[in-house]
mmCIF entry with sequence, helices, sheets and N, C-alpha, C, O atoms, coordinates in Angstrom:
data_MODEL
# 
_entry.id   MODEL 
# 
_entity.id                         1 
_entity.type                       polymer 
_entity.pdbx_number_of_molecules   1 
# 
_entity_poly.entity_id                      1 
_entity_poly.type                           'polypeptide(L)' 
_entity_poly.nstd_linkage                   no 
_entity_poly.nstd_monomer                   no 
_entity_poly.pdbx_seq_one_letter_code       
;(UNK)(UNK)(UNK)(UNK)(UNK)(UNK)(UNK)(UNK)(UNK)(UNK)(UNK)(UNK)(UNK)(UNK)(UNK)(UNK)
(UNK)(UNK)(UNK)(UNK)(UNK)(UNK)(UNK)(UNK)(UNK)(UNK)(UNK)(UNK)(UNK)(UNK)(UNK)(UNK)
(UNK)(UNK)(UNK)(UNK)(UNK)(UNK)(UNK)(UNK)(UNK)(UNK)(UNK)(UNK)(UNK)(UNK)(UNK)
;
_entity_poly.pdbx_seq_one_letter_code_can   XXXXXXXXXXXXXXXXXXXXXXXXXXXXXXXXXXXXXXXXXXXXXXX 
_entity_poly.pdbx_strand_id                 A 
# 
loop_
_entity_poly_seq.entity_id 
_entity_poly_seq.num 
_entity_poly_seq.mon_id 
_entity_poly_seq.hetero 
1 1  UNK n 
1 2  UNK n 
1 3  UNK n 
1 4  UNK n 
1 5  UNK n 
1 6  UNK n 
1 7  UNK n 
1 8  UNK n 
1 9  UNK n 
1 10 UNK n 
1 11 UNK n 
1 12 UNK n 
1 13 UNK n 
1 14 UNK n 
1 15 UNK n 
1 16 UNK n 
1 17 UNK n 
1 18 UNK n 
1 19 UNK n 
1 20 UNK n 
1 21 UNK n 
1 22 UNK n 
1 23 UNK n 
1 24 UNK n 
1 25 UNK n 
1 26 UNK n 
1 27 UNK n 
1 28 UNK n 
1 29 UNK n 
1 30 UNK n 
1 31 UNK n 
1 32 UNK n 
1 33 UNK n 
1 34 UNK n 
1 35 UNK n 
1 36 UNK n 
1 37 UNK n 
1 38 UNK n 
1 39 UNK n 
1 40 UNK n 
1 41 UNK n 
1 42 UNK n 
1 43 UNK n 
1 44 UNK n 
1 45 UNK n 
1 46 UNK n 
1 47 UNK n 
# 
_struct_asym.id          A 
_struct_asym.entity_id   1 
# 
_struct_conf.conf_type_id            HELX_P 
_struct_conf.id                      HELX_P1 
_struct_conf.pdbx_PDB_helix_id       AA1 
_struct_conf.beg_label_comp_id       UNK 
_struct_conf.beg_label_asym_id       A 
_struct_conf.beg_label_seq_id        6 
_struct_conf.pdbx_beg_PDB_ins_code   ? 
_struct_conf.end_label_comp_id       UNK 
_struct_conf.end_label_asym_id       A 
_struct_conf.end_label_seq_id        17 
_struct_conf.pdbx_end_PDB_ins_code   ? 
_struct_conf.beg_auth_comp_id        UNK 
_struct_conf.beg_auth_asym_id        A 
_struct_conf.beg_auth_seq_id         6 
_struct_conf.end_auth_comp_id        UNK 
_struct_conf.end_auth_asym_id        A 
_struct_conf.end_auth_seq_id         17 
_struct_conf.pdbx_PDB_helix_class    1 
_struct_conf.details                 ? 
_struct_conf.pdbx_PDB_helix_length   12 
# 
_struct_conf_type.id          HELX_P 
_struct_conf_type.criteria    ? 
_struct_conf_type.reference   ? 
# 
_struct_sheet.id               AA1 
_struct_sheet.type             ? 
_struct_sheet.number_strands   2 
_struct_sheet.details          ? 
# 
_struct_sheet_order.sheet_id     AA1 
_struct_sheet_order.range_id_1   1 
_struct_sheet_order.range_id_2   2 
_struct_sheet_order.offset       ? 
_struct_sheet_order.sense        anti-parallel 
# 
loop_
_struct_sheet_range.sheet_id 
_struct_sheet_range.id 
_struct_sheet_range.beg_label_comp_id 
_struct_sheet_range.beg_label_asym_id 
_struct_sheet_range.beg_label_seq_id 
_struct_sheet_range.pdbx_beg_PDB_ins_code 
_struct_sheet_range.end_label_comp_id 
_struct_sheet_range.end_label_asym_id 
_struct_sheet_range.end_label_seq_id 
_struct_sheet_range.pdbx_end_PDB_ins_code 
_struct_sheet_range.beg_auth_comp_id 
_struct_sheet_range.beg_auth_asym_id 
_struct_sheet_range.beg_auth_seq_id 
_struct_sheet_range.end_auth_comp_id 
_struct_sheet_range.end_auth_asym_id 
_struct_sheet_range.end_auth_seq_id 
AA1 1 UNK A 24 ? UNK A 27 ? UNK A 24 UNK A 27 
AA1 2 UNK A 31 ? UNK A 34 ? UNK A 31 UNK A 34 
# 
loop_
_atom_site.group_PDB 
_atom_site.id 
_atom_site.type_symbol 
_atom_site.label_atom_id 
_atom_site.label_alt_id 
_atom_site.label_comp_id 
_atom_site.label_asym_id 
_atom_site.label_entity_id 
_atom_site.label_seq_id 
_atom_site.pdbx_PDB_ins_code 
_atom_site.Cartn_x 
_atom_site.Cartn_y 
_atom_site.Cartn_z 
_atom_site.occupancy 
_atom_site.B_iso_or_equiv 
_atom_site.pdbx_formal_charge 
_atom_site.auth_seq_id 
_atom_site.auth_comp_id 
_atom_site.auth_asym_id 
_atom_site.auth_atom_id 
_atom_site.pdbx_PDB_model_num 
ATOM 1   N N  . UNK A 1 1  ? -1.702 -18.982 -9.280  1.00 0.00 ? 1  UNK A N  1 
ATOM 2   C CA . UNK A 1 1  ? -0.456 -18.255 -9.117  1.00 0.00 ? 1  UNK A CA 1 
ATOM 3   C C  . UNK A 1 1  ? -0.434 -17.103 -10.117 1.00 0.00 ? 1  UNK A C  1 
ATOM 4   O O  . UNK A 1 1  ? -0.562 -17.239 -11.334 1.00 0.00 ? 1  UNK A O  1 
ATOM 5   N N  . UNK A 1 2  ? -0.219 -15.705 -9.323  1.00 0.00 ? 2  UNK A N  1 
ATOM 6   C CA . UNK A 1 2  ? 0.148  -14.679 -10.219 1.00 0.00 ? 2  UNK A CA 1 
ATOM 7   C C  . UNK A 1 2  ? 1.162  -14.408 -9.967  1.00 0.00 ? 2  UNK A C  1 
ATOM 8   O O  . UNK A 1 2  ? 1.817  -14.976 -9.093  1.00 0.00 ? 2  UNK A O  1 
ATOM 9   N N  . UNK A 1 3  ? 1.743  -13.033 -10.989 1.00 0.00 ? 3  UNK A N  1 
ATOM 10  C CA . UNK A 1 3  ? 2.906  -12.176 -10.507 1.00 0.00 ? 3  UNK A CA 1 
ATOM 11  C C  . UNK A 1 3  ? 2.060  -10.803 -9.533  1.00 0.00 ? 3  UNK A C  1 
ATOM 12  O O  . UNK A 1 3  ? 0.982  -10.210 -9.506  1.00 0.00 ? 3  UNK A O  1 
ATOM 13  N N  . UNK A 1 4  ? 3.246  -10.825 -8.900  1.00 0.00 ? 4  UNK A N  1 
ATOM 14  C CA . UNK A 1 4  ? 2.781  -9.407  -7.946  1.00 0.00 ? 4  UNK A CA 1 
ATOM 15  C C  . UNK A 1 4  ? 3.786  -8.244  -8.062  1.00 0.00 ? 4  UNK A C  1 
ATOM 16  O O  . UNK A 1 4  ? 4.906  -8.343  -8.563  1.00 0.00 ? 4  UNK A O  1 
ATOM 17  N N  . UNK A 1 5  ? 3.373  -7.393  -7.660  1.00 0.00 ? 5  UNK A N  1 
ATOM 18  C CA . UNK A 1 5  ? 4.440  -6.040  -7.823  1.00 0.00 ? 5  UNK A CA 1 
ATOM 19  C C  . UNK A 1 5  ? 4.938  -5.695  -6.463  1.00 0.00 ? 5  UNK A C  1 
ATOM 20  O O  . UNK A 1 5  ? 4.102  -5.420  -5.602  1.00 0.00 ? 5  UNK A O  1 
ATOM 21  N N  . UNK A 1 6  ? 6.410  -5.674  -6.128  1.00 0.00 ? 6  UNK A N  1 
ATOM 22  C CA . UNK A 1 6  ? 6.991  -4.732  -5.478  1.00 0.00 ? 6  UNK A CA 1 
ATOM 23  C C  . UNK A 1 6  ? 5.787  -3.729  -4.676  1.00 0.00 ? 6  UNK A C  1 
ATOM 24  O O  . UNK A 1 6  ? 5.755  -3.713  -3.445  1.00 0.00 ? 6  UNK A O  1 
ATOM 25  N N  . UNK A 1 7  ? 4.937  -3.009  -5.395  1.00 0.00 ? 7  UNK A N  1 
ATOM 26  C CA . UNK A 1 7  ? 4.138  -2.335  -4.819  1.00 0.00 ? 7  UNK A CA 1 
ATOM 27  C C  . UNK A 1 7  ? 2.280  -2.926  -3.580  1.00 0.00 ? 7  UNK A C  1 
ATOM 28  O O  . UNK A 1 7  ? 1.659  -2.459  -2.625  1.00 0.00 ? 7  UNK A O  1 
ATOM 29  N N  . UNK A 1 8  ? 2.204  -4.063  -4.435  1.00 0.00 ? 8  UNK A N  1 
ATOM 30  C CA . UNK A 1 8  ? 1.420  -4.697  -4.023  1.00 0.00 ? 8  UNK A CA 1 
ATOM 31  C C  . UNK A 1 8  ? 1.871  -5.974  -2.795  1.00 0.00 ? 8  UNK A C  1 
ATOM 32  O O  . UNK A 1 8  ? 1.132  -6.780  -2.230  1.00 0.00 ? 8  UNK A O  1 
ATOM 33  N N  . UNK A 1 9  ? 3.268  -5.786  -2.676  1.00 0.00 ? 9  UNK A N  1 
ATOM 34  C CA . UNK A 1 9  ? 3.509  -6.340  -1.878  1.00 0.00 ? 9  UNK A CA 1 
ATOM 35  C C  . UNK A 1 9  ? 3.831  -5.485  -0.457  1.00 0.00 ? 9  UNK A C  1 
ATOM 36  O O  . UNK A 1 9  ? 3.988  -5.976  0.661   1.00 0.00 ? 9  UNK A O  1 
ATOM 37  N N  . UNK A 1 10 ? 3.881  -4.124  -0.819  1.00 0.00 ? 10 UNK A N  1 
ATOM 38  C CA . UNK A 1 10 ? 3.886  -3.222  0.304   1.00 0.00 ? 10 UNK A CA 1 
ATOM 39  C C  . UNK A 1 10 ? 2.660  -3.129  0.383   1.00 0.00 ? 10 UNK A C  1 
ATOM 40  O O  . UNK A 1 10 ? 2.238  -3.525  1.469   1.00 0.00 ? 10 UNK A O  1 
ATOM 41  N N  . UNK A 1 11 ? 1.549  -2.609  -0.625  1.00 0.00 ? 11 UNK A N  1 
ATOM 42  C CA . UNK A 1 11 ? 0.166  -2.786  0.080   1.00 0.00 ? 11 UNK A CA 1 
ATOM 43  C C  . UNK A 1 11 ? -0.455 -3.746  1.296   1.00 0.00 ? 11 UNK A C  1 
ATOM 44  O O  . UNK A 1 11 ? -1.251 -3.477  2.196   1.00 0.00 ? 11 UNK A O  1 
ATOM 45  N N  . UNK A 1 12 ? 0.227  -4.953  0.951   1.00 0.00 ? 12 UNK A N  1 
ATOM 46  C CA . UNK A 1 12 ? -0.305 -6.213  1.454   1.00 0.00 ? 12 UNK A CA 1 
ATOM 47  C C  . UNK A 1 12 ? 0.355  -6.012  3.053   1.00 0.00 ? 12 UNK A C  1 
ATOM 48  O O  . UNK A 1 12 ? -0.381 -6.138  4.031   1.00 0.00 ? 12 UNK A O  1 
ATOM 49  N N  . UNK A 1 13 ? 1.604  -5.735  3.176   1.00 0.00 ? 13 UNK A N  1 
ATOM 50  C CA . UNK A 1 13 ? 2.361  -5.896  4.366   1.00 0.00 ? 13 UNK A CA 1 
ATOM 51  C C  . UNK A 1 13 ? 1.397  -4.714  5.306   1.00 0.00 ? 13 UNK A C  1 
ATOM 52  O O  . UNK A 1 13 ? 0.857  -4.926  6.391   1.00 0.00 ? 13 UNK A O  1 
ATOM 53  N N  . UNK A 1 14 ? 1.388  -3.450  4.513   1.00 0.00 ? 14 UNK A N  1 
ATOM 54  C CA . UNK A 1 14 ? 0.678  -2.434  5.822   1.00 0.00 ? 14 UNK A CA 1 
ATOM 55  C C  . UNK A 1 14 ? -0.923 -2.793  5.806   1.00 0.00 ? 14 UNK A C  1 
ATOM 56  O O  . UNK A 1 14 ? -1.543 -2.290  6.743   1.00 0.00 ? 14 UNK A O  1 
ATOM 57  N N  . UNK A 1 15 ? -1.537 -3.427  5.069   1.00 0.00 ? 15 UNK A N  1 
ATOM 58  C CA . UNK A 1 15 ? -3.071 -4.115  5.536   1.00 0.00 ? 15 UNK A CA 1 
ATOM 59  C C  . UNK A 1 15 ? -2.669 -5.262  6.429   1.00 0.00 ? 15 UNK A C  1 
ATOM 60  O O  . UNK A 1 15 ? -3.626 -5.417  7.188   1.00 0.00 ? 15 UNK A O  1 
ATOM 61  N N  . UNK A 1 16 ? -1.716 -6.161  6.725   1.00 0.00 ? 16 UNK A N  1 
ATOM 62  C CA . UNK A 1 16 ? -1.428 -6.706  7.551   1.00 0.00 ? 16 UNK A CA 1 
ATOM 63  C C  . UNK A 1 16 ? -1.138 -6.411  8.753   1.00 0.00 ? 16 UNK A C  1 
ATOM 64  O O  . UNK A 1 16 ? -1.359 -7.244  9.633   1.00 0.00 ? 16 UNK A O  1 
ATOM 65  N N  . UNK A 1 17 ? -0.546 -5.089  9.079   1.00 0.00 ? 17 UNK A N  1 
ATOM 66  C CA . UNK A 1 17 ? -0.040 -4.622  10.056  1.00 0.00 ? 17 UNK A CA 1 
ATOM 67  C C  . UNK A 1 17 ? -1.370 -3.869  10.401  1.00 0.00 ? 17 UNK A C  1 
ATOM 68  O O  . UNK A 1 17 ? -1.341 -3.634  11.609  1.00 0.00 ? 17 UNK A O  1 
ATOM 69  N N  . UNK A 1 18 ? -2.314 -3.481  9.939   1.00 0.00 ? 18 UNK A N  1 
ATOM 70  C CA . UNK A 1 18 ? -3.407 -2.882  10.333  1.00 0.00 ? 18 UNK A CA 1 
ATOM 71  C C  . UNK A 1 18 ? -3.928 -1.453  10.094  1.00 0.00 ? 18 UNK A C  1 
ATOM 72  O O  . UNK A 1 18 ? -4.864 -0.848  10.617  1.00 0.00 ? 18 UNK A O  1 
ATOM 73  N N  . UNK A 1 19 ? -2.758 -0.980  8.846   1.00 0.00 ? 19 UNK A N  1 
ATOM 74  C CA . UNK A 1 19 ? -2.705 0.203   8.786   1.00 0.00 ? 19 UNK A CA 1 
ATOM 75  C C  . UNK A 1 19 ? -3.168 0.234   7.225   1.00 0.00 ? 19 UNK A C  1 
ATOM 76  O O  . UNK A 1 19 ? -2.601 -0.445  6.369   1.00 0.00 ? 19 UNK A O  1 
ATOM 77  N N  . UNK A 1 20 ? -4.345 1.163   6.935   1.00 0.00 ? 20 UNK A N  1 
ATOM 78  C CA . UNK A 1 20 ? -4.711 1.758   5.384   1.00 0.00 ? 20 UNK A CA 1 
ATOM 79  C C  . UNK A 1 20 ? -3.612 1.601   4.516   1.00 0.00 ? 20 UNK A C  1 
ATOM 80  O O  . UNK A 1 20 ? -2.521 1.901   5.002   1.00 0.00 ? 20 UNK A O  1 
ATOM 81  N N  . UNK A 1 21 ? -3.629 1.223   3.409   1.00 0.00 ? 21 UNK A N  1 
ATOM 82  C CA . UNK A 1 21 ? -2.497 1.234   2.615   1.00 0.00 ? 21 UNK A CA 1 
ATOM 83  C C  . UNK A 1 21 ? -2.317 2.656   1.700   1.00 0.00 ? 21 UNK A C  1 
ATOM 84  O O  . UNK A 1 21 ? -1.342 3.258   1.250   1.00 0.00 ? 21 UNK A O  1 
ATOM 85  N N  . UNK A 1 22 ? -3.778 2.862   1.671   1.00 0.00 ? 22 UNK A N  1 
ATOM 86  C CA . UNK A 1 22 ? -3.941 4.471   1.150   1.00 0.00 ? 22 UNK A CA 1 
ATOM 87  C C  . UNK A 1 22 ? -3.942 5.768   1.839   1.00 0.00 ? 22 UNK A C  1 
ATOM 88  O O  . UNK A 1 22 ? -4.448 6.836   1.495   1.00 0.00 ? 22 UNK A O  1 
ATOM 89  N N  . UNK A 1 23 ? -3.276 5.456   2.874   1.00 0.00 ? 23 UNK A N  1 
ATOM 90  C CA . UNK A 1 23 ? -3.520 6.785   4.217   1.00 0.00 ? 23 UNK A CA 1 
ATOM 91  C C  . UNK A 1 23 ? -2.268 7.463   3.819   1.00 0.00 ? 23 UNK A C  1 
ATOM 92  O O  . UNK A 1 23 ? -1.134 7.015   3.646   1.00 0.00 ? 23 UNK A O  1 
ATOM 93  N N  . UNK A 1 24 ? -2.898 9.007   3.685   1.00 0.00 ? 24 UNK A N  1 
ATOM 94  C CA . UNK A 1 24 ? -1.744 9.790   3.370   1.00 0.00 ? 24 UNK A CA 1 
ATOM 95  C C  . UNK A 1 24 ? -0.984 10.478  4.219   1.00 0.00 ? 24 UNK A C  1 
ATOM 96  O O  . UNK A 1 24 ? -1.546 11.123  5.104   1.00 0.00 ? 24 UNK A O  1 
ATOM 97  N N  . UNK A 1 25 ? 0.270  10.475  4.129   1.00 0.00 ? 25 UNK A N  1 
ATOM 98  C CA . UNK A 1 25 ? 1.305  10.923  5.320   1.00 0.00 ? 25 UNK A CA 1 
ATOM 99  C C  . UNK A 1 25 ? 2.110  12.259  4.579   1.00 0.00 ? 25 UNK A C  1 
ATOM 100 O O  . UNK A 1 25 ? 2.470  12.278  3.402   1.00 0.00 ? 25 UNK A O  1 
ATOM 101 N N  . UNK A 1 26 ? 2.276  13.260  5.483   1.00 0.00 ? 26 UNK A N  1 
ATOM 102 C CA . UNK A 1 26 ? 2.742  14.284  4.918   1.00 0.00 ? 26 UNK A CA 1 
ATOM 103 C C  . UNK A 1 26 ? 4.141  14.050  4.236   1.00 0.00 ? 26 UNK A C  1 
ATOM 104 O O  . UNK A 1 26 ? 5.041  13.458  4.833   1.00 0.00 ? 26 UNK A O  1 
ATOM 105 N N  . UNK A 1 27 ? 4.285  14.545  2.950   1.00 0.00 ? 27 UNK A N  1 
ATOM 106 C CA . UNK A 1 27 ? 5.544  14.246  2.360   1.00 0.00 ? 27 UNK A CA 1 
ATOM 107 C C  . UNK A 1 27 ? 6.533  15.342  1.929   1.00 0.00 ? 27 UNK A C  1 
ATOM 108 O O  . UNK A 1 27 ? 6.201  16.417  2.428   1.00 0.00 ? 27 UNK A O  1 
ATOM 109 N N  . UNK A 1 28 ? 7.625  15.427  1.175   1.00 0.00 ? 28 UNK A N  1 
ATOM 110 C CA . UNK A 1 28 ? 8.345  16.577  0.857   1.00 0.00 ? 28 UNK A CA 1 
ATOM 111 C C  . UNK A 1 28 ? 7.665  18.305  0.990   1.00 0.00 ? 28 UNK A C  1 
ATOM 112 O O  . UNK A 1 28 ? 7.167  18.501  -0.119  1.00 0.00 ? 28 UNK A O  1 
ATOM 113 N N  . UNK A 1 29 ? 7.571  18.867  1.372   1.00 0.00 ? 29 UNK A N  1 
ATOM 114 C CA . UNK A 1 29 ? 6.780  20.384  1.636   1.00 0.00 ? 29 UNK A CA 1 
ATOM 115 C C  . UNK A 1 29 ? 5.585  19.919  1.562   1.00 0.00 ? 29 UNK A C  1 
ATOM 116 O O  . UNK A 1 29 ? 4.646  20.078  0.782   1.00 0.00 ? 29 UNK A O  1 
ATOM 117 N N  . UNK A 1 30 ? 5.796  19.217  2.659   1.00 0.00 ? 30 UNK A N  1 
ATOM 118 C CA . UNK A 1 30 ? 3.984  18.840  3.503   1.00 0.00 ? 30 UNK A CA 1 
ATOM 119 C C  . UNK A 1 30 ? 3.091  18.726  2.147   1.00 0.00 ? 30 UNK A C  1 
ATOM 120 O O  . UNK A 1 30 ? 2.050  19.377  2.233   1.00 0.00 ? 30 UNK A O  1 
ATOM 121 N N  . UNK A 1 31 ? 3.235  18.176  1.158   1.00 0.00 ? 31 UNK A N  1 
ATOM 122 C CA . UNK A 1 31 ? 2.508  17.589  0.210   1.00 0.00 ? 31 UNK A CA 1 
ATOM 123 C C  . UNK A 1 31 ? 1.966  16.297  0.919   1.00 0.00 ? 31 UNK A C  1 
ATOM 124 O O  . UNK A 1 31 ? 2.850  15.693  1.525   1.00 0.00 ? 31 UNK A O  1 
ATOM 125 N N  . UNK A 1 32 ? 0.782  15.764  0.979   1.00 0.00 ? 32 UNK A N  1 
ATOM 126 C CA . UNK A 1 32 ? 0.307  14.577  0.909   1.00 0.00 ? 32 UNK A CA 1 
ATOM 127 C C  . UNK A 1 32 ? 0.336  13.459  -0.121  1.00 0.00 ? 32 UNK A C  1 
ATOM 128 O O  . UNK A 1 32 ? -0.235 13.505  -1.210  1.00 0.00 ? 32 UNK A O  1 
ATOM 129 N N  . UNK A 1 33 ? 1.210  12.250  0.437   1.00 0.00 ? 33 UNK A N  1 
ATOM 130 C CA . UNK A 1 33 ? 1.848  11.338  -0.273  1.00 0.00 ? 33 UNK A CA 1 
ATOM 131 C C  . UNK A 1 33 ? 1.114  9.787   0.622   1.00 0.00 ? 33 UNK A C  1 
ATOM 132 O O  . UNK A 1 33 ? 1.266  9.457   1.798   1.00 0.00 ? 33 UNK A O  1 
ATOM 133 N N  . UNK A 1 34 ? 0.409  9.178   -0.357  1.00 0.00 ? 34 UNK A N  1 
ATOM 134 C CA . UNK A 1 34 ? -0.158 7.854   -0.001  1.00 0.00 ? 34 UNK A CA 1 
ATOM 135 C C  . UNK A 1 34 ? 0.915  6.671   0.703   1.00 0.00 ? 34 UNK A C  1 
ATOM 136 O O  . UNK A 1 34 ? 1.970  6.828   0.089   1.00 0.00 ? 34 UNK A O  1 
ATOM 137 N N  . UNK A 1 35 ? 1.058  5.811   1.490   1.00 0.00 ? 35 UNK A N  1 
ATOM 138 C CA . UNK A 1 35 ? 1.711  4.908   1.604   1.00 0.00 ? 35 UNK A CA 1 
ATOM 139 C C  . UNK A 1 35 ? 2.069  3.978   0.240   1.00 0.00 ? 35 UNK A C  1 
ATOM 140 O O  . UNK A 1 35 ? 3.136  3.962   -0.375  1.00 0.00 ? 35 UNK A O  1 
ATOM 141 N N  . UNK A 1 36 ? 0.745  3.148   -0.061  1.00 0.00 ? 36 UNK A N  1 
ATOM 142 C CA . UNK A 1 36 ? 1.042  2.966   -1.669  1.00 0.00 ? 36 UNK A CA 1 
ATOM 143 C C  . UNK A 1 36 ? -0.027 3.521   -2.211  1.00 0.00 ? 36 UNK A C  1 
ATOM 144 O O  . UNK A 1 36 ? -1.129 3.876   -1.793  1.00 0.00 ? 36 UNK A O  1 
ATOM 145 N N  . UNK A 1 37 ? 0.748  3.526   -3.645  1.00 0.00 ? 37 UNK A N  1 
ATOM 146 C CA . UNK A 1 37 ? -0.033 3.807   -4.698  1.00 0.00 ? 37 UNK A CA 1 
ATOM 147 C C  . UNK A 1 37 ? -1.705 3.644   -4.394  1.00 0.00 ? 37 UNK A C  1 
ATOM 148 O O  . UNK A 1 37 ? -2.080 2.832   -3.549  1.00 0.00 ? 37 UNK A O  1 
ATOM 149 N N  . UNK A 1 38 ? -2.738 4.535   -5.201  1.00 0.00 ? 38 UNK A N  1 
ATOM 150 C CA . UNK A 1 38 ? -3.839 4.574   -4.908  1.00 0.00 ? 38 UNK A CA 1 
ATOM 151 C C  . UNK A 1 38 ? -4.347 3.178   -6.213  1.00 0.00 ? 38 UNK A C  1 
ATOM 152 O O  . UNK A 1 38 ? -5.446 2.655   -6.029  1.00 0.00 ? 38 UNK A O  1 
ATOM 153 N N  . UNK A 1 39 ? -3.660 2.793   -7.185  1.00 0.00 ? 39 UNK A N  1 
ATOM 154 C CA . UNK A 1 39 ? -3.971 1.879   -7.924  1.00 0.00 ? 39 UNK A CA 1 
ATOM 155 C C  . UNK A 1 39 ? -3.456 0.571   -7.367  1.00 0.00 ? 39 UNK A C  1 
ATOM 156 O O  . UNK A 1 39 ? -3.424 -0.367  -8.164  1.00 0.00 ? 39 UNK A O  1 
ATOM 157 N N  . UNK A 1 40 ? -3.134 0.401   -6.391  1.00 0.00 ? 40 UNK A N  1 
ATOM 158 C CA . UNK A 1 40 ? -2.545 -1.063  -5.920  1.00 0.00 ? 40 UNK A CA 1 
ATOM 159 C C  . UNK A 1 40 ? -3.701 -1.422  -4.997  1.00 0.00 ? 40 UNK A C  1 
ATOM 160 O O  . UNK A 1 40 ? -4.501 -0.760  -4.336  1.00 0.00 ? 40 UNK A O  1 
ATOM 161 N N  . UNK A 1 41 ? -3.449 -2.945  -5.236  1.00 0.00 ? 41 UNK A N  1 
ATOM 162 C CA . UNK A 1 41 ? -4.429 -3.398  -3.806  1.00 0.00 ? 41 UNK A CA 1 
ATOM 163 C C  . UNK A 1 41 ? -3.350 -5.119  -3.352  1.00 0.00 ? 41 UNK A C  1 
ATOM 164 O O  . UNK A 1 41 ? -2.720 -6.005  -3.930  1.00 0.00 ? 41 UNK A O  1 
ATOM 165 N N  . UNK A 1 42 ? -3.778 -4.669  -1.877  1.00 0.00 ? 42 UNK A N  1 
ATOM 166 C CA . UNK A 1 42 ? -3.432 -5.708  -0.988  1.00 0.00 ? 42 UNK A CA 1 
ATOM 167 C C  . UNK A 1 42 ? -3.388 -7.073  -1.758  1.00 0.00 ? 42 UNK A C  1 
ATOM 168 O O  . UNK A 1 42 ? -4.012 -6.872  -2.800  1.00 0.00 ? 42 UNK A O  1 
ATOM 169 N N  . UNK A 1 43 ? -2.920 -8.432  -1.730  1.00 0.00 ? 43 UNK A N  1 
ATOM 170 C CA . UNK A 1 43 ? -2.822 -9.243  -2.514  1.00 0.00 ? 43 UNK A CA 1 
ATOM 171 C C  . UNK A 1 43 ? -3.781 -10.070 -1.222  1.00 0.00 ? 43 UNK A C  1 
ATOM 172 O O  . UNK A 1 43 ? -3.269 -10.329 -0.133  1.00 0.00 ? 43 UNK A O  1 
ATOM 173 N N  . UNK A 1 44 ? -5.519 -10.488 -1.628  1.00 0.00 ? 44 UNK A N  1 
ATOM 174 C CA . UNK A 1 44 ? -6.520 -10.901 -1.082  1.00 0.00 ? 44 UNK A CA 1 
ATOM 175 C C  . UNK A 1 44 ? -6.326 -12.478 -0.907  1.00 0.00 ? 44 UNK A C  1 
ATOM 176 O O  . UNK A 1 44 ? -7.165 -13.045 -0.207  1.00 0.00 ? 44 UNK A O  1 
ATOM 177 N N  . UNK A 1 45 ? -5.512 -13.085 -1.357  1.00 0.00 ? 45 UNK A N  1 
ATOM 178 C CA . UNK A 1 45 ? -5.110 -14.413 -1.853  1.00 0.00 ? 45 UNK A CA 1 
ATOM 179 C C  . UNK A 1 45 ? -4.167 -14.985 -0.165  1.00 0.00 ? 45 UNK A C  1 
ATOM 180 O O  . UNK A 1 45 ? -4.088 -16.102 0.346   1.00 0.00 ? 45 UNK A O  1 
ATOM 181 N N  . UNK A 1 46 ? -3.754 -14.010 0.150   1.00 0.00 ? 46 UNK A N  1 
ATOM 182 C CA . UNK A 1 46 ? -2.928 -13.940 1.439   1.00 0.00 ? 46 UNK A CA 1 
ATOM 183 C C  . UNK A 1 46 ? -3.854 -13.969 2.876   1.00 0.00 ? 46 UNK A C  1 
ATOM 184 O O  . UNK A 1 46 ? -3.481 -14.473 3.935   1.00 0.00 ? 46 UNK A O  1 
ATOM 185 N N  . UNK A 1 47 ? -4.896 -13.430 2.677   1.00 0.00 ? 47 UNK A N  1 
ATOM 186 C CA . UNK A 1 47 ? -5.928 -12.784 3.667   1.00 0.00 ? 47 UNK A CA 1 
ATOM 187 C C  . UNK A 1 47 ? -6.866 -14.145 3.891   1.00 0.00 ? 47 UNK A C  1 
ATOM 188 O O  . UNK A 1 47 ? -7.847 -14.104 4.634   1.00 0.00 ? 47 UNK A O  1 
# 
């Protein structure tokens, strides 16, 4: 048992759903903005 982050728990949900967690979607003045963070990863423990 660990702690997980808020963030790593969104990682985990869009690798579940089938979608990159690092795929960037255009954001405020079409800046490219990651889904999550590029330092998070999916929680593998789930998988």
């Amino acid at each position: 048992s660990r702690p997980v982050s808020p963030g790593e728990v969104a990682a985990t949900i869009y690798q579940g759903l089938g979608l990159d967690p690092h795929r960037e979607l255009p954001g405020p003045q079409n800046r490219p903005m990651p889904l999550a963070d590029y330092s998070l990863k999916a929680i593998k423990e789930l998988f």
